[in-house]
N, C-alpha and C positions, 0 to 999 in steps of 0.2 A: 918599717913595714915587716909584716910577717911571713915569712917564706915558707909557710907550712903546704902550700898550693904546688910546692914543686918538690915535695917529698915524693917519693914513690908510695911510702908506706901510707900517707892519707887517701889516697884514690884505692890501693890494697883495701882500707878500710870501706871505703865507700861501696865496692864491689860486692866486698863480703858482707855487708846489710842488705845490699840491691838480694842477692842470691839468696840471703836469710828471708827476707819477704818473700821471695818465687816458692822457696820450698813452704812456707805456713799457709799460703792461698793454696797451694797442691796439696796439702795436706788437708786441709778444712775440704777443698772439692771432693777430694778421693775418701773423704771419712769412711766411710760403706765398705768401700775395699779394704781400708787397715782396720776396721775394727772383726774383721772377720779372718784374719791372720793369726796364726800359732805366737804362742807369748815369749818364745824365743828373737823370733825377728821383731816383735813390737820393743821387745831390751833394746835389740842391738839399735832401733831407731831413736829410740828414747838417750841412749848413751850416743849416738851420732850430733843429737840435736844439740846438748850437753855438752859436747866440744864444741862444738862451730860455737855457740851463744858462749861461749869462755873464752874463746880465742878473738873472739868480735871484741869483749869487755876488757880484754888484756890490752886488744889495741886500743879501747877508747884513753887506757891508763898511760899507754904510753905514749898518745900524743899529749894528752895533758901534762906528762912531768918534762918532754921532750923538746914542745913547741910551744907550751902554754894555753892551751886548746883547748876551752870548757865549751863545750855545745851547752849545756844550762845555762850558762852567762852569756852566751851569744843570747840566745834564745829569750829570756827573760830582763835585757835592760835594753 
C-alpha cells in the first residue's frame, strides 16, 4: 500500500492548490480593482502568482519521483 496519505508534504500540497483556487476566484471577482492599479504592484502580483504556481508544480514533481504519485494516471485509468 502506498503511504503517500501520511506525508505531511501531500496535504502541504493539497493546501497549497485549495489556496491557489481562493486566490484566482478573488482575482477574477475583484478584476475592476486590479485592473485599475499602478503597473508596479500588477509586476509584483504577477511575479507572486509565478512563485506560488512553481512551488505547487515542484511539489507535484516531488511527489511523483518521491511516492510515485501521477494524478494523470490516477485520473485517466
Amino acid at each position: 500500500m502506498n503511504k503517500i496519505y501520511l506525508a505531511p508534504s501531500f496535504y502541504a500540497h493539497i493546501i497549497n492548490g485549495f489556496l491557489l483556487l481562493i486566490a484566482i476566484i478573488l482575482l477574477c471577482k475583484n478584476y475592476s480593482n486590479i485592473k485599475n492599479i499602478d503597473s508596479y504592484k500588477i509586476i509584483i502580483l504577477i511575479l507572486l502568482f509565478s512563485i506560488s504556481i512553481g512551488i505547487h508544480g515542484l511539489s507535484h514533481s516531488l511527489l511523483e519521483k518521491n511516492y510515485n504519485y501521477n494524478l494523470m494516471t490516477i485520473m485517466y485509468s
